[in-house]
N, C-alpha and C positions, 0 to 999 in steps of 0.2 A: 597410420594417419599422423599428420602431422601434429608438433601442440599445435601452432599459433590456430588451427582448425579445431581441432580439441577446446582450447580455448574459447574461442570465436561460439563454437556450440555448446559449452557449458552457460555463457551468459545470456545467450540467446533461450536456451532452456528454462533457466533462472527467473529471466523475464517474464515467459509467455505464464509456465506456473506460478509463480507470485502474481499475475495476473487474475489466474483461474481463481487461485485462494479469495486474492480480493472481492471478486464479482462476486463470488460464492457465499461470502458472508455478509457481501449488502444485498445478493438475493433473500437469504432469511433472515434479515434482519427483522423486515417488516411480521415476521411470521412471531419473533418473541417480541417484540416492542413496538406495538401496533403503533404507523404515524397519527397523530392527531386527527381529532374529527375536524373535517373537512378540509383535511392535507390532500391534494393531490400530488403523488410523488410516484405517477404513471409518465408527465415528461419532465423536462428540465424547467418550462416554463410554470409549471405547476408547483414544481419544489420550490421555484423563485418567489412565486406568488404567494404562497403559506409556510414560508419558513421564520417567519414570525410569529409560528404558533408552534413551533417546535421548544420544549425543555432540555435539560442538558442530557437527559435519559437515552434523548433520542440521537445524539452523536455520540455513542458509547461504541453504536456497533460500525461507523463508517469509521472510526479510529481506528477500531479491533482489524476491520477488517485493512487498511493501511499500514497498520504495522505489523500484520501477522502475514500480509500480500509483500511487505517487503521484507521481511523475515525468512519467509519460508523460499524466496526468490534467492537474495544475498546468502543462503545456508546451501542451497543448490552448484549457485556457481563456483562457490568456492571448493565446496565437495568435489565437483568433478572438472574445476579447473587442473589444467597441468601445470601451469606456472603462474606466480604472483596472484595468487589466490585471493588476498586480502584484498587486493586490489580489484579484483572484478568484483568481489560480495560492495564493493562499496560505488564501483559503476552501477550496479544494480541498484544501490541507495537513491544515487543521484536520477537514475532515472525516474525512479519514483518520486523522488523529488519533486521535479519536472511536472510528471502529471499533478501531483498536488498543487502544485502553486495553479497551474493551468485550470483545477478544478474549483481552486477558490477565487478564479478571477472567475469564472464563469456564475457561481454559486454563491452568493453572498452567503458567510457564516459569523456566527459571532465572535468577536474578534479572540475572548478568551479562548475558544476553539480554534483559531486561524493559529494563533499562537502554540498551541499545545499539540499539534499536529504537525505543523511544518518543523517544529522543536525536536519533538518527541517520537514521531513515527517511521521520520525515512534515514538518516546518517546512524542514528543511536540502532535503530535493531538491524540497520546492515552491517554494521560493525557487529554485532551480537553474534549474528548468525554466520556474518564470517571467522571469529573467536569460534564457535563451537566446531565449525565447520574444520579447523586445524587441530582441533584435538581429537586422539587416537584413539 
């Protein structure tokens, strides 16, 4: 096989799993840190509507789960890229990037968390995971 295919499906791998992670951990999220009484956060217009009743407590696990979905992503493609390795664990960043900005235009959150998330979550731990990702 060729790399640039090699390539091509490490980051596409990288993606879908740091995907899965993600979901994974805002799936049980709600299971350790029940949302607020009378949060509805069964759809989007529901979170919209009582996410002023939300504490900082409760953006603990859509961080965790953001920086650990682009973690375990950018640690992926770099592992099983063939060439320029650093460089796909940090397309992997950027794409989750992406979604995050995309999730806080949709999602109103507060700002100290708008901050601390698009800062913190996606370029710093895809660069992490592509660092670990190179050592032997």
């Amino acid at each position: 096989m060729r790399p640039i295919v090699k390539d091509i499906l490490a980051v596409l791998a990288g993606f879908i799993i740091g995907s899965l992670v993600n979901m994974g951990i805002i799936m049980i999220s709600g299971n350790i840190i029940p949302p607020p009484n009378g949060a509805d956060v069964t759809t989007m217009e529901g979170l919209k509507a009582s996410i002023h009743l939300f504490e900082p407590k409760h953006f603990i696990f859509p961080f965790l789960a953001h920086a650990l979905g682009t973690f375990t992503g950018a640690f992926l493609a770099a592992k099983f890229a063939v060439t320029h390795k650093m460089r796909f664990a940090m397309i992997i960043g950027v794409l989750f990037l992406i979604g995050g900005i995309a999730n806080i235009l949709m999602l109103p959150s507060p700002t100290w968390y708008t901050i601390l998330d698009l800062v913190g979550a996606y370029i710093p731990m895809a660069y992490l995971g592509g660092i670990l990702a190179l050592k032997k």
